[in-house]
C-alpha positions in Angstrom: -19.3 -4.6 4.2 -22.6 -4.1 2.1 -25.4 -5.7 2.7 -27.9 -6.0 0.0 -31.0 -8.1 -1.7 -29.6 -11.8 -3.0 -30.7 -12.6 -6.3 -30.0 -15.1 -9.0 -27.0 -13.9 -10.1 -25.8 -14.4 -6.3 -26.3 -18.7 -6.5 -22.7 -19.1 -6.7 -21.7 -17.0 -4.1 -24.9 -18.9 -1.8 -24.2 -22.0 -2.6 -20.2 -22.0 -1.9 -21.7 -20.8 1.7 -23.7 -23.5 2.1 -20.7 -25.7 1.6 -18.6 -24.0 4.0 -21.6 -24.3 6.4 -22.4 -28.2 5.9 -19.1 -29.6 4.9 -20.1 -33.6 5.1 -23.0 -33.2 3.2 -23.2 -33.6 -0.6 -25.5 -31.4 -2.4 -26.4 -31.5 -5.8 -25.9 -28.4 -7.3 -28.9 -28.2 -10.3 -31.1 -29.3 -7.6 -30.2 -26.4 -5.0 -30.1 -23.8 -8.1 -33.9 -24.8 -9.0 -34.9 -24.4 -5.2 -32.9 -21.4 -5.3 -34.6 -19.8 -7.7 -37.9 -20.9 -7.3 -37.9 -19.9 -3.6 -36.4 -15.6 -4.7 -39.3 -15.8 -7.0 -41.6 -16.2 -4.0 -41.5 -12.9 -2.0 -39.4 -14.6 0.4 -36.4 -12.3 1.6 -32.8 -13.3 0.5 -29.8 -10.8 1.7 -26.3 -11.8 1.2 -23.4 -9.5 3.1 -20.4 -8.5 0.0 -17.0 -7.1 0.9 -15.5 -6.0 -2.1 -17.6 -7.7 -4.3 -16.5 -11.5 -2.2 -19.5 -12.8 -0.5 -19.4 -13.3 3.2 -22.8 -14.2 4.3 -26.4 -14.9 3.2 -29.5 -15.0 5.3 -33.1 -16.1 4.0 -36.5 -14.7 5.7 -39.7 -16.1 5.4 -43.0 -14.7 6.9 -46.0 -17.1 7.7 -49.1 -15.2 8.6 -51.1 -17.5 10.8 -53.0 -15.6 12.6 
């Protein structure tokens, strides 16, 4: 297993996890993708976890300085 920096080209692979994660609900797809990409853009850390090139996992990491 590899695990490396998500990017846009991973969407697929992150959203068909997000299915498998919340089964009952009902996303809408173009909506998720622009969220997707707005929120890599943002310094926000993606990873996803690959075996043989089939996606396993995906974590997202965000930091909030409040000091």
């Amino acid at each position: 297993m590899k695990i490396q920096k998500a990017g846009k080209k991973d969407f697929d692979s992150v959203f068909q996890l997000m299915q498998q994660l919340w089964p009952s609900s009902r996303f809408n797809k173009d909506k998720v993708k622009n969220i997707y990409s707005e929120q890599i853009d943002e310094k926000k850390i993606f990873l996803i976890a690959k075996e043989d090139e089939k996606a396993l996992g995906f974590i997202s990491l965000s930091v909030i300085l409040d000091l």
